[in-house]
C-alpha positions as CSV (number, residue, x, y, z in Angstrom):
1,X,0.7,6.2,-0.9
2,X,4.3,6.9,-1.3
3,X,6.0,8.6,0.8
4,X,9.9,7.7,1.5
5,X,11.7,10.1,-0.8
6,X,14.5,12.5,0.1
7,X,12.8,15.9,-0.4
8,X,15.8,17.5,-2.0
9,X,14.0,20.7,-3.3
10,X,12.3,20.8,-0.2
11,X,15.6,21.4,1.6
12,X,15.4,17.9,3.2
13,X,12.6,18.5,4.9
14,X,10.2,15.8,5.2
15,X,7.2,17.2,2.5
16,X,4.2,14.6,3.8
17,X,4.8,16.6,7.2
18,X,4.9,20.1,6.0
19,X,1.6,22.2,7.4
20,X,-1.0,22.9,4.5
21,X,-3.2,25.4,6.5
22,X,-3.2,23.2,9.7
23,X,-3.1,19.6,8.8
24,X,0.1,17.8,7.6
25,X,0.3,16.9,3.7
26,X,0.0,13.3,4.1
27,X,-3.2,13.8,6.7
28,X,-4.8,16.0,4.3
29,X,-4.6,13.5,2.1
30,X,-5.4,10.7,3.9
31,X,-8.5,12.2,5.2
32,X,-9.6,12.8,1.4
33,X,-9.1,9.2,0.9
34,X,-11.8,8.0,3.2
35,X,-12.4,4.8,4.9
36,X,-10.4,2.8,2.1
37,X,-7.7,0.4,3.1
38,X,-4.4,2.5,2.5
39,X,-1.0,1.1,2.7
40,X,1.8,4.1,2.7
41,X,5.1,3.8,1.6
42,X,8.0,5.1,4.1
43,X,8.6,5.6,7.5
44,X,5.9,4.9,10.5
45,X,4.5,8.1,12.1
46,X,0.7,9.4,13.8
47,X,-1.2,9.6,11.1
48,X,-5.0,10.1,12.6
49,X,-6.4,6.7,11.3
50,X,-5.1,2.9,10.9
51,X,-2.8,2.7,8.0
52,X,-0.7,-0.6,6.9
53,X,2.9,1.0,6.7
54,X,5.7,-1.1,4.6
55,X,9.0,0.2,3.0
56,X,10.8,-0.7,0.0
57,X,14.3,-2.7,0.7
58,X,16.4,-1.2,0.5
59,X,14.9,2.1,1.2
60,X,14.8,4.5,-1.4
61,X,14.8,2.4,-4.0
62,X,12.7,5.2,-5.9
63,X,9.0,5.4,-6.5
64,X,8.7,2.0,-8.6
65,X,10.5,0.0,-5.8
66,X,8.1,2.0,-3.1
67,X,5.0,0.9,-5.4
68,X,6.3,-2.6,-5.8
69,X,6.4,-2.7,-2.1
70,X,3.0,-0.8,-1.3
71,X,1.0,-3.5,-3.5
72,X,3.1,-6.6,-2.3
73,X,1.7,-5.2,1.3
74,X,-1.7,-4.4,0.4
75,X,-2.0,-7.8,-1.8
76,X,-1.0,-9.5,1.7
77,X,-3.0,-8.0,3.6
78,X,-6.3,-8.2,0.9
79,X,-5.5,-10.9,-1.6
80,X,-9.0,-10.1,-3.1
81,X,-7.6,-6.6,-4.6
82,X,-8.5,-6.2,-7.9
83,X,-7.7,-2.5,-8.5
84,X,-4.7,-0.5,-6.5
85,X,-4.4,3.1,-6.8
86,X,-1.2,4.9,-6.7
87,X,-1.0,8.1,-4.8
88,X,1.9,10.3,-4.4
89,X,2.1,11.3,-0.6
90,X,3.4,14.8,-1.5
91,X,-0.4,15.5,-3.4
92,X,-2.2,17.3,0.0
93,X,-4.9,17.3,-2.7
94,X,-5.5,14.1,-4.9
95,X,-7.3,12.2,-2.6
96,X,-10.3,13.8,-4.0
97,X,-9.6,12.0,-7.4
98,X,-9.6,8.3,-6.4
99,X,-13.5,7.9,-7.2
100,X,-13.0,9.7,-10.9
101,X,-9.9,7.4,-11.5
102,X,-11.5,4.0,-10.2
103,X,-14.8,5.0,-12.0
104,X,-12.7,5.1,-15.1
105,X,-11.3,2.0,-15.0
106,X,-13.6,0.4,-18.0
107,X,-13.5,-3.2,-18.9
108,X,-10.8,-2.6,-21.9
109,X,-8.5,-0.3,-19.8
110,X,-5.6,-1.9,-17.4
111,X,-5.1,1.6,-15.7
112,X,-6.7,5.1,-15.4
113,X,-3.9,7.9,-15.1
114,X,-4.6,11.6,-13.9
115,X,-3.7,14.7,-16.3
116,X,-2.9,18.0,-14.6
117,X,-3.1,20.9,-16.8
118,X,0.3,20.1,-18.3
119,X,-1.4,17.0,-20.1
120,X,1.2,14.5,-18.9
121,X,0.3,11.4,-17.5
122,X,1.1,11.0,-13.9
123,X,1.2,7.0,-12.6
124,X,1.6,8.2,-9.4
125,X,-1.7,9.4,-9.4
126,X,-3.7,6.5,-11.2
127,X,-5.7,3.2,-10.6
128,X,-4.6,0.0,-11.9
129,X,-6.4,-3.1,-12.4
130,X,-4.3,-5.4,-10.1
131,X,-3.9,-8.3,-12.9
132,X,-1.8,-5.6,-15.1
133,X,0.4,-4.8,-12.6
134,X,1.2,-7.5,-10.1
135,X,3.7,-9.3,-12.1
136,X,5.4,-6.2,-13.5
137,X,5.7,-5.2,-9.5
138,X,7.8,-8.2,-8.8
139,X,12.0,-8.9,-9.2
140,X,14.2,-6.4,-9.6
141,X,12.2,-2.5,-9.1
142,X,15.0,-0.5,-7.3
143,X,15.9,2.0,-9.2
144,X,13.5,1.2,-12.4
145,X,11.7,4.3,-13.4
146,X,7.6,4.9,-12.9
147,X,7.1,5.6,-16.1
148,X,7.7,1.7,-17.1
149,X,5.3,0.5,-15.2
150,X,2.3,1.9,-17.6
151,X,4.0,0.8,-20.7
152,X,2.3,-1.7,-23.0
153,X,-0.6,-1.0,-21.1
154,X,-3.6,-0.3,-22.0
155,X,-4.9,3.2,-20.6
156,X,-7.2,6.4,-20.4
157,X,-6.3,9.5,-19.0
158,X,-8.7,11.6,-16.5
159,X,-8.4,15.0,-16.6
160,X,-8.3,16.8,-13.2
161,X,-7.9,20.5,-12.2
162,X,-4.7,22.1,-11.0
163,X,-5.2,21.3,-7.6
164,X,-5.7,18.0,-7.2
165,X,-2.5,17.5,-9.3
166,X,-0.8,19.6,-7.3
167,X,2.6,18.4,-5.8
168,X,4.4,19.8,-3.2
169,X,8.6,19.9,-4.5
170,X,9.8,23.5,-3.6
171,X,8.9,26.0,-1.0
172,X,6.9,27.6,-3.7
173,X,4.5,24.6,-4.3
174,X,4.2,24.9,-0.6
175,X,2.9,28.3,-0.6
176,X,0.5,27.6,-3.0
177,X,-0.7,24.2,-1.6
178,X,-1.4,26.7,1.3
179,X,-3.4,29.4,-0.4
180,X,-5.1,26.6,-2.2
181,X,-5.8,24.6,1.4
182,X,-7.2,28.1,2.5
183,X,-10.0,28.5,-0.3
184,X,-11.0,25.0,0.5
185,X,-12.3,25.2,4.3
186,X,-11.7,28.5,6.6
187,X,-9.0,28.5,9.0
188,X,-10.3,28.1,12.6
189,X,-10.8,31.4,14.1
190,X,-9.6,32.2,17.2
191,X,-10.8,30.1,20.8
192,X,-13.6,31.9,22.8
């Protein structure tokens, strides 16, 4: 999970810590993710479970250089990997496609990336086999853009609602991570 970016549109604010109806973006999505191994990008805080933290060098060497670092920690820490998925920390929501995108990793495919209703591809919200990636993850990343890590590669696209695409930028993806967060599970009522 990446998670080290400046949060510009956000108004500097840190958007993996911004409350989606009680639980912090980056917990909601963590919690989605389940009992996997997870290694997340950027700095060190409480997130609710045991996470392997790293951090690109230098820091904010954009999301390739973050990605390069994520598997180099991960491969360290399980060498056996054969499949990484990328997740955007700022998705309170994707979580809930990690099982659709490593299901679609077929024999003939190198990586499975998620479509939001736009049709785009998104790589940071994708599975990867590990042997098309590793090498392409190595020398020099800062600054390289995500897109070039899925090129030449041989891929599918998985179609997912709104929702799980969702990324929170701007104060108005925000609001409507929260309304979404809302229709999902009913805010606690009040203690008796």
């Amino acid at each position: 999970m990446l998670t080290g970016g400046t949060a510009r549109r956000l108004g500097g604010v840190d958007k993996t810590d911004a409350d989606v109806d009680g639980r912090p973006v980056l917990r909601r999505l963590l919690d989605a993710v389940g009992a996997l191994p997870v290694v997340v990008v950027g700095p060190p805080r409480d997130v609710g479970r045991d996470v392997l933290w790293t951090r690109e060098d230098p820091p904010l060497g954009g999301p390739y250089a973050a990605a390069a670092a994520g598997v180099a920690a991960g491969l360290a820490a399980h060498p056996e990997a054969q499949v990484v998925v990328l997740l955007a920390g700022d998705q309170p929501f994707a979580g809930a496609a990690v099982p659709a995108l490593r299901r679609a990793l077929a024999d003939d495919v190198d990586a499975a990336l998620a479509t939001g209703p736009d049709g785009r591809e998104q790589p940071l919200l994708a599975a990867y086999r590990m042997a098309a990636v590793r090498e392409r993850l190595t020398g020099a990343v800062h600054d390289r853009p995500v897109r070039e890590l899925v090129d030449g590669l041989r891929t599918v696209r998985v179609p997912l609602d709104p929702r799980t695409t969702l990324d929170v930028d701007d104060p108005d993806d925000l609001t409507v991570a929260r309304r979404l967060a809302r229709g999902l599970s009913p805010s606690p009522g009040p203690a008796r």
